[in-house]
VEXLUMLUM-199031 format. One line per 2 residues: number of its first residue (from 1); their letters; for each residue x, y, z of C-alpha. Coordinates in pm, 1 decimal, m for minus. Last residue first. Layout:
<nodes>
NUM = A = X Y Z ~ ...
</nodes>
This chain:
<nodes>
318 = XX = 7780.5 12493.7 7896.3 ~ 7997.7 12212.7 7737.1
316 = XX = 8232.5 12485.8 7507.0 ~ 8260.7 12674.0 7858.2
314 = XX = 8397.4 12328.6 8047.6 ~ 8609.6 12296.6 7743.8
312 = XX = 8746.5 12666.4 7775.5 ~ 8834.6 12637.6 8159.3
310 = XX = 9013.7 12263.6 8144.6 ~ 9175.6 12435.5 7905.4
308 = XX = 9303.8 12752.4 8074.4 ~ 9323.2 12534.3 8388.2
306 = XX = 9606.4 12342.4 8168.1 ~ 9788.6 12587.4 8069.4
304 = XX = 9827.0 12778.0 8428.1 ~ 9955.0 12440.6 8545.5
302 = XX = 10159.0 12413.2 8259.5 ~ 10325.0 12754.5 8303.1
300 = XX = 10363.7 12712.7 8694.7 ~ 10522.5 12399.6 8574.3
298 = XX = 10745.8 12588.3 8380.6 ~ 10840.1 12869.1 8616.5
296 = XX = 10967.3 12608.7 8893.4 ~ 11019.9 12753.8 9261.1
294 = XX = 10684.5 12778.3 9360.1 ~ 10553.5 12434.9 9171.3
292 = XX = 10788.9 12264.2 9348.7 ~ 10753.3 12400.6 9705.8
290 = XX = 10337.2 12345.5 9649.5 ~ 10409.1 11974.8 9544.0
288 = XX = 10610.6 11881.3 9828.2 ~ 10394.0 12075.5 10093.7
286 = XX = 10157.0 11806.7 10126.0 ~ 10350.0 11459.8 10104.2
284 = XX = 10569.7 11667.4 10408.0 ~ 10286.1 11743.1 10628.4
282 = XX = 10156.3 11466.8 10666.3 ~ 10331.8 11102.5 10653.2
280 = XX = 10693.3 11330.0 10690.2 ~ 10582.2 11601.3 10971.0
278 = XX = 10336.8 11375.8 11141.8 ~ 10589.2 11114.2 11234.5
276 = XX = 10780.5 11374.9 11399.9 ~ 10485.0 11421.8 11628.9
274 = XX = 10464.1 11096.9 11684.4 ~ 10761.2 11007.0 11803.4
272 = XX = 10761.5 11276.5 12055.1 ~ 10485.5 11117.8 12198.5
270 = XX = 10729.8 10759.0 12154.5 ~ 11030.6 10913.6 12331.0
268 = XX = 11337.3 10709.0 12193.6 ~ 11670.6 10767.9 12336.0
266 = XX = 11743.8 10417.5 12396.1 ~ 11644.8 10318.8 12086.3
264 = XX = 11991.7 10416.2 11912.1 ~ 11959.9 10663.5 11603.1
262 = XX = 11879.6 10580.2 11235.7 ~ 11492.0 10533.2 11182.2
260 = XX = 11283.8 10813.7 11365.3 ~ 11590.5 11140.8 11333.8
258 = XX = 11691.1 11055.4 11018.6 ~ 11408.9 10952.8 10860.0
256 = XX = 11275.8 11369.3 11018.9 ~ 11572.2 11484.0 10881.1
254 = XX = 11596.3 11301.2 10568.2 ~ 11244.4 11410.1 10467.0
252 = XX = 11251.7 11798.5 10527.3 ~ 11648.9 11854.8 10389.4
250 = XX = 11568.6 11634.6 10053.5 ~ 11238.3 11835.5 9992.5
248 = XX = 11446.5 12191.5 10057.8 ~ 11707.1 12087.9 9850.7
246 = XX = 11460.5 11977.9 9540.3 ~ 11297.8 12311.2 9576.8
244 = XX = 11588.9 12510.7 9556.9 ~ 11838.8 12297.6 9286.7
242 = XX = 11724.1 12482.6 8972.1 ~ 11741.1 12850.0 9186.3
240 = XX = 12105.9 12757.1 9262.5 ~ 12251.1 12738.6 8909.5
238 = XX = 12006.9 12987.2 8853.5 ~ 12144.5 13195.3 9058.3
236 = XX = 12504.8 13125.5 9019.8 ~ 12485.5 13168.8 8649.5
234 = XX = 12346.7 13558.0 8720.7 ~ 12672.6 13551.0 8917.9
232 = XX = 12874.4 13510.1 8612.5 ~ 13186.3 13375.2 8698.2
230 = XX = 13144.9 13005.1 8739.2 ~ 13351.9 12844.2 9045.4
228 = XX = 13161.0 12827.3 9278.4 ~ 12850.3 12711.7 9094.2
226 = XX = 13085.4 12351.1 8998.0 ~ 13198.3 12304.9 9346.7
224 = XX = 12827.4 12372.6 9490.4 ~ 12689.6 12124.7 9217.9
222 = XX = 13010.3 11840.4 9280.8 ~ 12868.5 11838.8 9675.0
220 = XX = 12499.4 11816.7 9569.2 ~ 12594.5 11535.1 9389.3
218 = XX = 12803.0 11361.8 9650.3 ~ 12528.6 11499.5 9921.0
216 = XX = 12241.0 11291.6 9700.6 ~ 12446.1 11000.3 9614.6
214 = XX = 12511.0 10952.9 9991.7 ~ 12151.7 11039.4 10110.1
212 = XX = 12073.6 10757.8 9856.1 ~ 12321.1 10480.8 10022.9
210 = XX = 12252.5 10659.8 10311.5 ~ 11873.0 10574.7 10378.5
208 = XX = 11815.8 10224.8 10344.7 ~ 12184.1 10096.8 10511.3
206 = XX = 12119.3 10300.1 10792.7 ~ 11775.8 10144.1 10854.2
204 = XX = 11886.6 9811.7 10812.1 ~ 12199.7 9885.2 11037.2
202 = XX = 11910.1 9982.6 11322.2 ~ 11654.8 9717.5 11245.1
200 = XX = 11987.6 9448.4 11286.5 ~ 12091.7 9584.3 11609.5
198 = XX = 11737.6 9640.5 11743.9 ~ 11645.8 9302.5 11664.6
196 = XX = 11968.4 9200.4 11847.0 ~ 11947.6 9390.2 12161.7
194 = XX = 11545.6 9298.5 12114.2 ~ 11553.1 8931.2 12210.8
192 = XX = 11216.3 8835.1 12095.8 ~ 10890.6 8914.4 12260.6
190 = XX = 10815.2 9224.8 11988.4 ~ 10611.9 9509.2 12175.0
188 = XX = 10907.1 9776.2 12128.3 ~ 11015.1 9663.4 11743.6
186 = XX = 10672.3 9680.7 11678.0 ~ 10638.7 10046.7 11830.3
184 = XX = 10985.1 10146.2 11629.3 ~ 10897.2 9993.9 11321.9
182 = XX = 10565.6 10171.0 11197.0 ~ 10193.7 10062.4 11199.3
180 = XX = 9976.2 10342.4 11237.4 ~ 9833.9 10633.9 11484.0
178 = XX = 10127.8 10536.3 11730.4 ~ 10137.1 10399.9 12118.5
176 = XX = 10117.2 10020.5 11989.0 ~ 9833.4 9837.7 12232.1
174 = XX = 9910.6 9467.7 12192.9 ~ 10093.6 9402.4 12550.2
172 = XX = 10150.8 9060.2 12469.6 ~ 10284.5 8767.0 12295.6
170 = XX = 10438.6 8926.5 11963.6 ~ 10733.4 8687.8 11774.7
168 = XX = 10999.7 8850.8 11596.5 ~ 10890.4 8675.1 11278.9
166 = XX = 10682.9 8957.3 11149.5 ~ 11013.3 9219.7 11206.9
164 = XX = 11226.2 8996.4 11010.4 ~ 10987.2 8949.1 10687.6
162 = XX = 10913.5 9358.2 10717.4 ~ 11284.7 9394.9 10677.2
160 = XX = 11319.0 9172.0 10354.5 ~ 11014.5 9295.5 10182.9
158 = XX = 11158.9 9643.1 10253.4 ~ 11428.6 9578.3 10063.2
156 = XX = 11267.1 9469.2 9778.2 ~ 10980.3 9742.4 9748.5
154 = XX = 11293.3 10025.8 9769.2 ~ 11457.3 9901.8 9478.1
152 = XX = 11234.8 9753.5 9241.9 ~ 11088.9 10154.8 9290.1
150 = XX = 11363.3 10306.6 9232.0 ~ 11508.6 10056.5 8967.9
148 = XX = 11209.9 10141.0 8752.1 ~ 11297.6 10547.1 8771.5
146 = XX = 11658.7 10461.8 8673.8 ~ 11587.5 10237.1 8417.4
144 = XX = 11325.3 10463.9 8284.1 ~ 11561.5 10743.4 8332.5
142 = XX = 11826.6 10577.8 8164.7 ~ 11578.1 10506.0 7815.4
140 = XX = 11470.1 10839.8 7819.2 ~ 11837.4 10968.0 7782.3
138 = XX = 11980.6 11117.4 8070.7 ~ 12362.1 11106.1 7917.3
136 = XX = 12301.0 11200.4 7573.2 ~ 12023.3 11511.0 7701.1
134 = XX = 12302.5 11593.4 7977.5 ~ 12627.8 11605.3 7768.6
132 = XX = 12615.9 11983.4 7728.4 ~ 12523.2 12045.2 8095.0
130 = XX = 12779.4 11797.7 8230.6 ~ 12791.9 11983.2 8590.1
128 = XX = 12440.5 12173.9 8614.4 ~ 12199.4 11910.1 8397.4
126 = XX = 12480.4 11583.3 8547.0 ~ 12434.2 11721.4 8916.1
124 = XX = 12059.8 11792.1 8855.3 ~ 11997.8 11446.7 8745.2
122 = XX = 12212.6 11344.1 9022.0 ~ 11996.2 11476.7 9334.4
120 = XX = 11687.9 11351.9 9136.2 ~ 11799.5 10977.4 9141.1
118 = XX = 11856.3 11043.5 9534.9 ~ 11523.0 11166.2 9602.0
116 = XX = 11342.2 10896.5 9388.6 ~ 11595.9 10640.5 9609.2
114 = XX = 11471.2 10787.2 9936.5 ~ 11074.4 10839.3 9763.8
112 = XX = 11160.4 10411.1 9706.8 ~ 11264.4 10352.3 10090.2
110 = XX = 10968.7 10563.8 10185.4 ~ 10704.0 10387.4 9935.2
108 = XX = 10844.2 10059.1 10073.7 ~ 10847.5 10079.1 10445.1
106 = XX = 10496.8 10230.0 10412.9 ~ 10373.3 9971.3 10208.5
104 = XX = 10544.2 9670.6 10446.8 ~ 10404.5 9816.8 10731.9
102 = XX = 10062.7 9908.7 10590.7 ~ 10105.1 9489.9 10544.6
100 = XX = 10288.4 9399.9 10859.2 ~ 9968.1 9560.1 11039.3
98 = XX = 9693.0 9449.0 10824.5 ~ 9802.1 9074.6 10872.5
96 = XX = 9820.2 9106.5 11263.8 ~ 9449.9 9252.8 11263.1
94 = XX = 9443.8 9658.2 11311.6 ~ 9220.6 9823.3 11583.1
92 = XX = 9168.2 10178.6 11625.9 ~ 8859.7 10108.8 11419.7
90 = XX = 8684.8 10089.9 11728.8 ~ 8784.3 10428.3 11875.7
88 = XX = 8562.4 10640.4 11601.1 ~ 8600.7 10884.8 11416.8
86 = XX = 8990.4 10943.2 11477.7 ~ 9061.7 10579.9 11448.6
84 = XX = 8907.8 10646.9 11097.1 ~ 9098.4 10887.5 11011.8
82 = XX = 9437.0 10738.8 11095.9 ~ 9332.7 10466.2 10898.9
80 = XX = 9304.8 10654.4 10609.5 ~ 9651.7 10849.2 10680.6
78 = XX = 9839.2 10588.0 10652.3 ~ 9863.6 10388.3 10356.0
76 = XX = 9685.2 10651.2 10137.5 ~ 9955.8 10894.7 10227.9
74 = XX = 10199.1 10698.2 10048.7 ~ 9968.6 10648.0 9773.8
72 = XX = 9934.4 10968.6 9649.7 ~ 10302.3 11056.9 9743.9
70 = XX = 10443.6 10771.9 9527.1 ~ 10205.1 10931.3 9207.4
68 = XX = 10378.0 11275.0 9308.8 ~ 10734.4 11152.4 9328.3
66 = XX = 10698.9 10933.7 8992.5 ~ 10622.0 11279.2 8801.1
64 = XX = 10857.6 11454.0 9007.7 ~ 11111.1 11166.6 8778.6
62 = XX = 10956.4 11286.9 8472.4 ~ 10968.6 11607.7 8556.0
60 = XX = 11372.2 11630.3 8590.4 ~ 11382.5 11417.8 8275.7
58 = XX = 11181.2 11596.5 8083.5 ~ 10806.4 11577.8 7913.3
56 = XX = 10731.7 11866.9 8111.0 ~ 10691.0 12096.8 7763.4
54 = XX = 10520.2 11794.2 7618.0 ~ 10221.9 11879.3 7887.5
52 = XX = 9939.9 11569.2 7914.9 ~ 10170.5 11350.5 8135.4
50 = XX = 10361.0 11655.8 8364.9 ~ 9946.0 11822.5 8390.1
48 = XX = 9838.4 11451.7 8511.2 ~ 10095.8 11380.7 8763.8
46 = XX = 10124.9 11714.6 8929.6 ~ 9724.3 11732.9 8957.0
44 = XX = 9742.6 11423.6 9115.4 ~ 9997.6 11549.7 9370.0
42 = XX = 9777.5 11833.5 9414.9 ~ 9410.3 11680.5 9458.9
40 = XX = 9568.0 11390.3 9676.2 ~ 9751.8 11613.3 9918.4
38 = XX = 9434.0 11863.4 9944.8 ~ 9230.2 11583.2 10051.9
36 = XX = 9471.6 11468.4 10297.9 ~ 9548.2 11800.2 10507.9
34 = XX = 9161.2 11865.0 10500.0 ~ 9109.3 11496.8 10656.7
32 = XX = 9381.5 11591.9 10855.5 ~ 9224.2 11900.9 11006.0
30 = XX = 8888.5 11779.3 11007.8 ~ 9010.8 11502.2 11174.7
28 = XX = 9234.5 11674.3 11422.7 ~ 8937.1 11912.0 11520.3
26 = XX = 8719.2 11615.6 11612.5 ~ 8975.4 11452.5 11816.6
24 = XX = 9071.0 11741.4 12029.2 ~ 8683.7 11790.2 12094.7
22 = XX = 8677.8 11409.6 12183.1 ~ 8884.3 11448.8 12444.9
20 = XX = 9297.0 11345.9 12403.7 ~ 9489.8 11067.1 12304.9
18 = XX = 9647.1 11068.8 11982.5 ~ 9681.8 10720.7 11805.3
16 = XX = 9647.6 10447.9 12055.7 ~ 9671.2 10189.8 11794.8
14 = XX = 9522.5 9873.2 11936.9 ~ 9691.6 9519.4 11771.8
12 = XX = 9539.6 9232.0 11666.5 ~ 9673.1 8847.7 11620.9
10 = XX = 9888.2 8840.5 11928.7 ~ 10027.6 8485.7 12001.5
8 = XX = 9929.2 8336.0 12285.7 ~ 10168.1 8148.9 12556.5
6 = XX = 9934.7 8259.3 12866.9 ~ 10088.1 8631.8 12778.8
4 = XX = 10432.6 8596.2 12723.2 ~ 10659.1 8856.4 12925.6
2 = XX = 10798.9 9119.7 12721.6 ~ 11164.6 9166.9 12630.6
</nodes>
């Protein structure tokens, strides 16, 4: 618990970000800014080849389609600001308001990617396990719901959570060691009793991210059974080969969530922090798209597809 300063309230807070000369920062902004603008150009690309290809219009694809429009703006709630603090150390500073709201965004675009993730996990369970029920059991009208409830989902329970971090009460220090708004560094400034703050924030966090990691090792659990046990190995494969990509996404993002949101405080190292941090607001939105389109022959197809037309019509214009 912090000491109050004079009784004030603290309406701004200082994001250290990374601390270093202004060499260091000018390389980490052209890196990021790089890392960004490539994030936004493939994810968008995802969406808009899955939308205008019939071949995509699946249920599998259908719910990457969601995945890439959540990653567009999950990085946009972020990484912008990051940028900027990186330019220049005045906009390092975020008003009260602006930091429970990227709060609240972030909170909600992870919690909904968790229940995406999850969603996708038994998609492929019911495509590998129930193959000849799959097209009566995914119908277009369950993955709406599904896809819908996702995101209801994971925006309502993070309106709760933000709610009880913004009434904890801030009096002073206001300089957050992070490059954005996130729980742990509010959670470490708030003036409230923090044994039970942290008590609550920690079975929040638990409760967010194992109902889906749950669904998603049940799943994955009833796939391994189910490739076990077919004869052909060429079934294994692809058994296996249709699961890849997803696998590898699930693995990246649960193990950094993991590691920030669900263990005790007292073994927190906030540099450390950070560098985790990195891995699932930037590096993980930008590898996402590249480890699906690897490992999937059919977008490949309608990515190829689509350049071919995009191609032809600019030639038709010229």
């Amino acid at each position: 618990m912090c000491a109050p300063d004079n009784g004030s309230e603290v309406t701004e807070f200082i994001l250290v970000g990374f601390p270093g000369p202004a060499g260091f920062h000018a390389g980490l902004l052209a890196l990021f800014s790089l890392a960004y603008a490539l994030t936004v150009t493939e994810n968008a690309l995802i969406v808009a080849v899955i939308r205008v290809s019939p071949a995509l219009h699946k249920p599998m694809y259908v719910f990457l389609g969601h995945l890439s429009f959540l990653e567009l703006w999950y990085v946009s709630v972020t990484e912008p600001k990051m940028l900027l603090g990186l330019a220049a150390p005045r906009f390092r500073r975020i008003s009260f308001a602006g930091c429970m709201a990227q709060l609240y965004f972030f909170l909600a675009l992870a919690c909904t990617e968790c229940a995406l993730l999850g969603v996708m996990a038994y998609d492929r369970y019911v495509a590998i396990c129930r193959p000849l029920r799959y097209p009566a059991v995914m119908s277009g009208r369950l993955c709406r719901l599904l896809a819908a409830g996702s995101w209801l989902s994971g925006f309502s329970v993070s309106l709760g959570k933000v709610f009880f971090i913004s009434r904890l009460g801030y009096c002073g220090p206001n300089v957050m060691n992070h490059f954005f708004c996130d729980v742990s560094p509010l959670l470490n400034l708030a003036c409230s009793d923090m044994s039970r703050a942290e008590l609550v924030d920690f079975l929040l966090a638990l409760l967010v991210l194992l109902g889906p990691l749950l669904l998603t090792v049940l799943s994955y659990g009833a796939i391994v059974s189910a490739v076990l046990r077919a004869r052909s190995a060429a079934g294994r494969r692809k058994a296996f080969s249709t699961c890849a990509a997803h696998l590898a996404v699930v693995l990246v993002f649960y193990s950094a969530s993991l590691f920030i949101y669900a263990r005790p405080r007292a073994i927190y190292a906030f540099d450390f922090n950070k560098l985790v941090s990195v891995v699932y607001t930037v590096l993980t939105p930008l590898l996402n798209p590249i480890i699906y389109c690897l490992r999937n022959r059919e977008v490949k197809d309608a990515l190829r597809k689509a350049a071919g037309r995009a191609a032809w019509a600019l030639g038709a214009r010229s």
